[in-house]
C-alpha positions as CSV (number, residue, x, y, z in Angstrom):
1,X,-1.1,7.0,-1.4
2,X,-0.1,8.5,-5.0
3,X,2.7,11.1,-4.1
4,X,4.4,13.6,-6.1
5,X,8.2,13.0,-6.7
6,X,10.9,15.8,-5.9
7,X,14.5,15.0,-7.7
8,X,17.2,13.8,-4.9
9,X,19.9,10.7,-5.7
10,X,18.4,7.8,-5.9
11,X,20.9,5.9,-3.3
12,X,19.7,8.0,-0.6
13,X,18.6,5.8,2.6
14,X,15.1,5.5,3.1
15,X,13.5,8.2,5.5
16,X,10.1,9.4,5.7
17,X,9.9,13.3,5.4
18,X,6.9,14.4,3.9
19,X,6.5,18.4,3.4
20,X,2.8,20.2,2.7
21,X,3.0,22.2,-0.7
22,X,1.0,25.2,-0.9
23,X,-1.4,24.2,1.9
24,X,-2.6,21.3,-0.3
25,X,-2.2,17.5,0.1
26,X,0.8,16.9,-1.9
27,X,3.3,15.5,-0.1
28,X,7.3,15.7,-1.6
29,X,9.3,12.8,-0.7
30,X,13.0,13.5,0.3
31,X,15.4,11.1,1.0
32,X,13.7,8.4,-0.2
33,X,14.6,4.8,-2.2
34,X,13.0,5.1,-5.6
35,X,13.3,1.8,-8.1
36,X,12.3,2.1,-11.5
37,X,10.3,-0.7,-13.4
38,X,12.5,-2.4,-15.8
39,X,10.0,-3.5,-18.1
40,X,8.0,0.2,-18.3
41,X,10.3,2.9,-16.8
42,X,7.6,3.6,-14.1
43,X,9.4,5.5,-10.9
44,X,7.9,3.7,-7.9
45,X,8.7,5.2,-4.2
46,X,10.0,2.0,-1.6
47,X,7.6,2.8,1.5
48,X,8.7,2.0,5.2
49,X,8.0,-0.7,7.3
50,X,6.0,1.8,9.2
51,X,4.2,3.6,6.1
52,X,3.2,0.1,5.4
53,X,1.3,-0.8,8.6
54,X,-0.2,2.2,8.6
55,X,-2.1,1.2,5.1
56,X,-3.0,-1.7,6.8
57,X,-4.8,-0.1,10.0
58,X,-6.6,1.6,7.7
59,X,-8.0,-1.2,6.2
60,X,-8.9,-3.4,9.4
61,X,-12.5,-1.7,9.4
62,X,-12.9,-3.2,6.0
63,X,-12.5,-7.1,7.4
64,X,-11.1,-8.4,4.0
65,X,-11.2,-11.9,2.7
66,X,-8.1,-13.6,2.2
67,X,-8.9,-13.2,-1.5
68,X,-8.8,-9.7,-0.7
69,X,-5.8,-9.2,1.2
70,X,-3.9,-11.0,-1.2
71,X,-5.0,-8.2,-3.8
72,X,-4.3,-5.4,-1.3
73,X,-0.8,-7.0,-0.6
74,X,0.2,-8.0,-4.3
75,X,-0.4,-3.9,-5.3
76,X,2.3,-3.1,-3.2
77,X,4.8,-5.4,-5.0
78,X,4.0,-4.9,-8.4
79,X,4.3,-2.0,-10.9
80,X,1.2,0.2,-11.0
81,X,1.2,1.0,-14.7
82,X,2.1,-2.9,-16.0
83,X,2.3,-4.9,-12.9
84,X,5.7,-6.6,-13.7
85,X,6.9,-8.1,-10.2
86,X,8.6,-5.7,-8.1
87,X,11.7,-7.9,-7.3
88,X,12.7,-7.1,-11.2
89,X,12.9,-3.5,-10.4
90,X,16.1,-1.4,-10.4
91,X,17.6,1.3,-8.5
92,X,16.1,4.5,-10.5
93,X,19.0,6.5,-11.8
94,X,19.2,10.2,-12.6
95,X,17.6,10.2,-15.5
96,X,14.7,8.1,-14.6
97,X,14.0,10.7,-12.0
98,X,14.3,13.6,-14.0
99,X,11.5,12.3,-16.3
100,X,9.2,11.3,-13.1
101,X,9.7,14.8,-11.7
102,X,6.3,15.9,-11.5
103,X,4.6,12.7,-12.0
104,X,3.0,11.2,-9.5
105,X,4.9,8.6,-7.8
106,X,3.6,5.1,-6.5
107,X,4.8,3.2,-3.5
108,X,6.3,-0.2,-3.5
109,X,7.0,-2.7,-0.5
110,X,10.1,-4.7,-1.3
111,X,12.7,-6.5,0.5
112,X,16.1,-4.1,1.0
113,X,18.2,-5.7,-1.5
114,X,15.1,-5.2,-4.4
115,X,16.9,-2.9,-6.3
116,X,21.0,-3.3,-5.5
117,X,21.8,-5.6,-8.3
């Protein structure tokens, strides 16, 4: 799920395209929505619809408890490193990137205007 993060403009529109580095499991995202925490500076990816029902397939073996599942779907609209509320964050700017470049980067799952004001 953790995903390294290549530097491209941060108002690109969201499309998956995932490249293999090396032969290893990195994958570069391209073309992506990246939102930046506001409270931390963390650089957090904005996953598709489709990225995001994938995630969950994956966990229907696991049968979770409501308790659970609200766990599983909170991570995805918080900040990883200090879990400030996703709907805070702002559209990452060129300098936010720069310093993620490298890092790993972790997805969110926001509503499309998260990010435009």
């Amino acid at each position: 799920m953790n995903q390294p993060l290549t530097a491209v403009k941060a108002a690109t529109p969201m499309k998956p395209s995932e490249s293999n580095l090396a032969g290893g499991s990195h994958s570069v995202l391209l073309n992506r929505r990246f939102l930046t925490c506001r409270e931390c500076g963390w650089v957090h990816y904005v996953m598709t619809a489709e990225e995001k029902a994938a995630n969950d397939r994956l966990l229907e073996r696991y049968r979770l408890s409501a308790t659970e599942r609200h766990l599983y779907e909170s991570a995805f609209r918080q900040c990883l490193r200090c879990e400030s509320p996703a709907g805070a964050f702002a559209a990452a700017q060129e300098r936010d990137l720069a310093r993620a470049a490298g890092h790993i980067v972790t997805p969110v799952f926001v509503d499309g205007e998260v990010g435009t004001n």
